[in-house]
Every structure is written in structure tokens, then in C-alpha cells.
C-alpha positions in Angstrom: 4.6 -58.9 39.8 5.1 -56.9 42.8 2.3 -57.1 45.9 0.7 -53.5 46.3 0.3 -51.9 49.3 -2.9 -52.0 50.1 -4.3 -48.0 51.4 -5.3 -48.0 55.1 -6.4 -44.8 55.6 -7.7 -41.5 53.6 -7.8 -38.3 55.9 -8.4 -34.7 55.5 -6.0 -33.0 57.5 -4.9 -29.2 57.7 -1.4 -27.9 57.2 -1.1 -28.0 61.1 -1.9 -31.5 61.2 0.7 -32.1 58.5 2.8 -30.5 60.6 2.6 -32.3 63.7 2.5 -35.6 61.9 6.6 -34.5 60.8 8.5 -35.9 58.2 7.3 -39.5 58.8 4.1 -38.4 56.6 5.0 -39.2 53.3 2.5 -39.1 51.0 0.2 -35.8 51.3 -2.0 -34.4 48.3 -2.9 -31.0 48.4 -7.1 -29.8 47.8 -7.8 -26.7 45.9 -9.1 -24.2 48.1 -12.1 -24.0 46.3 -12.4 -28.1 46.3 -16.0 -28.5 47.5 -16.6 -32.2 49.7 -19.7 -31.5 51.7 -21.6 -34.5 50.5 -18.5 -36.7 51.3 -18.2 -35.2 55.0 -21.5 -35.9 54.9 -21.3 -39.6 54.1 -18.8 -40.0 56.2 -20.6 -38.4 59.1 -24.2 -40.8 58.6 -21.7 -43.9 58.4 -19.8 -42.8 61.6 -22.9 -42.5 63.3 -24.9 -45.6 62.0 -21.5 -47.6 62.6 -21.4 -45.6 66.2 -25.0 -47.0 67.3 -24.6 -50.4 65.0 -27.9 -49.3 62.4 -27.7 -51.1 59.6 -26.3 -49.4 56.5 -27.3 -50.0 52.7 -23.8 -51.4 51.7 -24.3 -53.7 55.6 
């Protein structure tokens, strides 16, 4: 069986970001417009910050 690749990294990035990352960027899916994340942007945002001043998180 072949190994998988395991996934470093999930970003949200705008077309210009796309952009400036050139052709190297392979893999890229496309959000609706009307997609909605808010409560993942803000998950992410509490985790930066606890990670940021080392609090302790319920999945620590």
C-alpha cells in the first residue's frame, strides 16, 4: 500500500495570495462566495491566542 502524504497545512488565501504563491501551488479549492466560516475563524483565532500566551486549551 502506498504511504500518504500526510497534510501540513490548511489556509485560506485570496486569489492574490494564489497568485503570489505562482505555479508551485498545486492543490487550491475554491469557497463559494456565500461559504459562511466565522465560527472556524473564530476557533482558530481563541487557539492562536491561548497557544500565543500558553493557556491551556480543552483538547491540551
Amino acid at each position: 500500500m502506498p504511504q500518504q502524504e500526510r497534510v501540513v497545512a490548511v489556509g485560506l488565501l485570496t486569489e492574490r495570495d494564489l497568485r503570489a504563491l505562482g505555479q508551485s501551488f498545486k492543490r487550491a479549492y475554491p469557497l463559494e462566495q456565500n461559504y459562511e466560516f466565522q465560527d472556524l475563524l473564530t476557533a482558530i483565532d481563541h487557539a492562536d491566542r491561548d497557544y500565543r500566551t500558553g493557556a491551556k486549551t480543552a483538547a491540551s
